[in-house]
C-alpha positions as CSV (number, residue, x, y, z in Angstrom):
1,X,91.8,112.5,10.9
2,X,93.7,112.3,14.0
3,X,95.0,108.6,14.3
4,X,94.7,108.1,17.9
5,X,91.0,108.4,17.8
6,X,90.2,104.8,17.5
7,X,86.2,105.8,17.9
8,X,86.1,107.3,14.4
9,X,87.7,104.0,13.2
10,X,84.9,101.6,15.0
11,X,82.5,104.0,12.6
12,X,84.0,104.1,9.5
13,X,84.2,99.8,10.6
14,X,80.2,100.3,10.7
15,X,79.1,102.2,8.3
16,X,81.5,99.9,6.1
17,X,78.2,97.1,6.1
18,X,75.4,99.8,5.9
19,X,74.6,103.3,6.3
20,X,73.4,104.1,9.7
21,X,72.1,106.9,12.0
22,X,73.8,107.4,15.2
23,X,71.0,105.3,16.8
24,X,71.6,102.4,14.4
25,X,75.5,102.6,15.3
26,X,75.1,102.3,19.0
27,X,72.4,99.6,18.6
28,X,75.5,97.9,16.8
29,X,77.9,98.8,18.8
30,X,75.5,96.9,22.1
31,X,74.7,93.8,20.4
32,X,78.2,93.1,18.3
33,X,81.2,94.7,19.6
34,X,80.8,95.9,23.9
35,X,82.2,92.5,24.7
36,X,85.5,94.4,24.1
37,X,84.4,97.7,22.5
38,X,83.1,100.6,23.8
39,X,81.3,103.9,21.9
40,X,78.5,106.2,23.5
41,X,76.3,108.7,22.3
42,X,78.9,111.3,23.3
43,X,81.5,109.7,21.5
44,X,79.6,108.3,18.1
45,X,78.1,111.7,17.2
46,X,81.4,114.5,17.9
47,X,83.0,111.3,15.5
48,X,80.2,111.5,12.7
49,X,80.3,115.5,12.4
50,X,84.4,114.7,12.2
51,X,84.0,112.3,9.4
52,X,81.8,114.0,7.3
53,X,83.8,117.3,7.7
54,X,86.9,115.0,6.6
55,X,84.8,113.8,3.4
56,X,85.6,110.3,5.0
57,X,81.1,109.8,5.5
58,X,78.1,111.7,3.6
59,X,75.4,112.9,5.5
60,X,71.7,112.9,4.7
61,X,68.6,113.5,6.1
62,X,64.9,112.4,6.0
63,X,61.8,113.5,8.7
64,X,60.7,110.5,10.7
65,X,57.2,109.5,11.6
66,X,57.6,112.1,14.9
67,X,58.6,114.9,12.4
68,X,62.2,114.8,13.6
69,X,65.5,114.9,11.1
70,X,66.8,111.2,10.6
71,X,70.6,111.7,9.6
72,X,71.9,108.8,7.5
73,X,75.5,108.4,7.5
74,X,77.3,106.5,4.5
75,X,81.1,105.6,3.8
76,X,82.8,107.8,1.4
77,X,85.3,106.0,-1.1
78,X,87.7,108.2,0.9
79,X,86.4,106.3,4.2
80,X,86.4,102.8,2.9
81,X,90.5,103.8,2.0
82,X,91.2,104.9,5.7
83,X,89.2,102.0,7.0
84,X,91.7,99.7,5.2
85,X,94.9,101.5,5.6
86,X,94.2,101.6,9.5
87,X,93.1,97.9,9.3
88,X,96.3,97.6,8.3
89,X,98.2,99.2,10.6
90,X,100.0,97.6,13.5
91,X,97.8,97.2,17.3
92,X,98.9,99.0,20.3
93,X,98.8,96.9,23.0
94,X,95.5,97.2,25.3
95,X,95.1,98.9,28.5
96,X,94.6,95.8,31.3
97,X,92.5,97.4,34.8
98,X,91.4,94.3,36.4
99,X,90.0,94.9,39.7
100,X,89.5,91.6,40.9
101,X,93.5,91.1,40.3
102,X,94.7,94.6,41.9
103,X,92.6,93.3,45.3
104,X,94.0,90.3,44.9
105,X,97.6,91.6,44.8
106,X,96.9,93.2,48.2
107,X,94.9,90.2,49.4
108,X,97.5,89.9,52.4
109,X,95.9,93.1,53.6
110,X,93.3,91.3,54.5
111,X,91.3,87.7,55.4
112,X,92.0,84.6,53.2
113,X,88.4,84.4,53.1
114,X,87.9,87.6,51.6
115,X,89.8,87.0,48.9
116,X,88.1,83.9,48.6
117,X,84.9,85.7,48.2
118,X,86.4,87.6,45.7
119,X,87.2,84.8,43.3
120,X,84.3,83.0,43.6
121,X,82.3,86.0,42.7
122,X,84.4,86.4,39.7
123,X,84.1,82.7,38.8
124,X,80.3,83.6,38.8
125,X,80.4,85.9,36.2
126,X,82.6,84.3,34.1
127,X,80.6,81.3,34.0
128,X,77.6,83.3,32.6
129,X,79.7,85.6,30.4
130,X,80.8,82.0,29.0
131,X,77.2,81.1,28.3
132,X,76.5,84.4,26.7
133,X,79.3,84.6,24.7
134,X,78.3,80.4,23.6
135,X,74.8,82.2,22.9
136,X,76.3,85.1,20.5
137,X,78.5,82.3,18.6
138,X,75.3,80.2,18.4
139,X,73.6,83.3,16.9
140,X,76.2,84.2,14.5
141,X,76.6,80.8,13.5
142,X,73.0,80.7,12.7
143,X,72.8,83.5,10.8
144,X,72.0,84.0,7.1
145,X,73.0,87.3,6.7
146,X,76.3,88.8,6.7
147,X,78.2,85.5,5.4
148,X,81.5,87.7,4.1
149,X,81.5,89.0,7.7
150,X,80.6,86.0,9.4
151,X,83.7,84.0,10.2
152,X,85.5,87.2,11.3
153,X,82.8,87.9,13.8
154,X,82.9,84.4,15.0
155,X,86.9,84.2,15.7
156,X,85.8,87.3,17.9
157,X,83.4,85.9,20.1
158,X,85.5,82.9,20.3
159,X,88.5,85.0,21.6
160,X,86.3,85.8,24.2
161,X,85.4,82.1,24.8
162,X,88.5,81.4,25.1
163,X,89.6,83.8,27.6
164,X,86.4,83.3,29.8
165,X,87.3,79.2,29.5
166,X,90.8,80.2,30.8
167,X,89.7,82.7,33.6
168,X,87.5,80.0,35.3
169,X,90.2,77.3,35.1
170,X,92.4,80.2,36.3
171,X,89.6,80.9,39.3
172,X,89.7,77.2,40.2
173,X,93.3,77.1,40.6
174,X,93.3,80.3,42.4
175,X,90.4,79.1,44.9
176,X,92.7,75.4,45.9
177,X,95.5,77.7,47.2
178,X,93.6,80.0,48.9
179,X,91.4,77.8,50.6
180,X,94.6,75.7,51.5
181,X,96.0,78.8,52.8
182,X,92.8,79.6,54.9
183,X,92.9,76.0,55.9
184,X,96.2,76.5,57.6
185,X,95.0,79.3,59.8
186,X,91.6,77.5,60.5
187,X,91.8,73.8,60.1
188,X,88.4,73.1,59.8
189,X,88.4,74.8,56.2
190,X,89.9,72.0,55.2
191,X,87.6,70.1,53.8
192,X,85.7,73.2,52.3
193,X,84.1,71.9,48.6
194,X,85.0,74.3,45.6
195,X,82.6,76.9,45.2
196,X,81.4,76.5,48.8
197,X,81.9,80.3,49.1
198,X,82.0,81.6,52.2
199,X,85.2,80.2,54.4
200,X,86.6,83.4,56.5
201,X,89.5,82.7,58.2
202,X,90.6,85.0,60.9
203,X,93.9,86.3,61.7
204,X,95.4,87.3,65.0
């Protein structure tokens, strides 16, 4: 199996607690992993045929209620031996495209008060990816099921916690200087309360 395809790795990772269907995996891969993981239909089933022609998954079928094929994928011993070798082997470190940061690294292209916008809306959505991401760890927490895997899927959600915590402090930081800046070319930003929103200041 070719290494770089990390997609037949978040399988193997999958079908390592149950057999699934294709279905079942992507259902998975929404409510667990696409806080940092992504894997579509056109990705999950080109990666199942691969596996099963490596002898890394079996395949099986049963008819469903609609009279369609259900295909059932399971781990192989074979798999389970590739999951663990590349759980072992070192990360590559992640591809960073943040768009909020690339505007903001032109920001003298334009207003102080559109960058402003800019932040604010990001603080927005950090603050509720924060509260989801406090719902999922109350979830998991909560759960009965799953306790072997439980603590490692709580120290993810928690990275993300974390990094959400630190990209709002980082937002409010962000916001004092740019609205001191704005406040320089339009002194009567000055006294503009965080998260006011919606200070455009001008430039000749």
């Amino acid at each position: 199996m070719p290494r770089s395809n990390k997609t037949q790795y978040a399988l193997l990772g999958f079908l390592a607690l149950r057999p699934m269907s294709g279905y079942d995996i992507k259902k998975w891969v929404e409510a667990s992993i696409s806080n940092f993981w992504n894997e579509n239909y056109g990705q999950i089933y080109p990666a199942l045929k691969s596996l099963t022609e490596a002898g890394l998954a079996t395949k099986t079928s049963d008819e469903t209620a609609g009279g369609r094929a259900r295909h059932v994928y399971a781990l192989t011993e074979e798999g389970r031996a590739e999951l663990e070798r590349w759980l072992a082997e070192p990360t590559r470190p992640p591809s960073i495209r943040f768009e909020h940061l690339l505007k903001l690294f032109f920001g003298a292209n334009a207003d102080v008060g559109v960058s402003i916008e800019q932040i604010e809306a990001r603080r927005v959505d950090c603050v509720s990816e924060l509260k989801r991401f406090r719902s999922i760890e109350y979830a998991i927490s909560e759960s009965e099921s799953d306790a072997a895997q439980r603590p490692f899927w709580l120290m993810t959600v928690r990275n993300g916690i974390r990094a959400t915590e630190a990209d709002i402090e980082w937002c409010d930081e962000s916001l004092v200087e740019l609205r001191a800046m704005a406040a320089q070319e339009a002194p009567e930003l000055a006294g503009a309360a965080p998260g006011a929103g919606k200070a455009r200041a001008g430039r000749s």
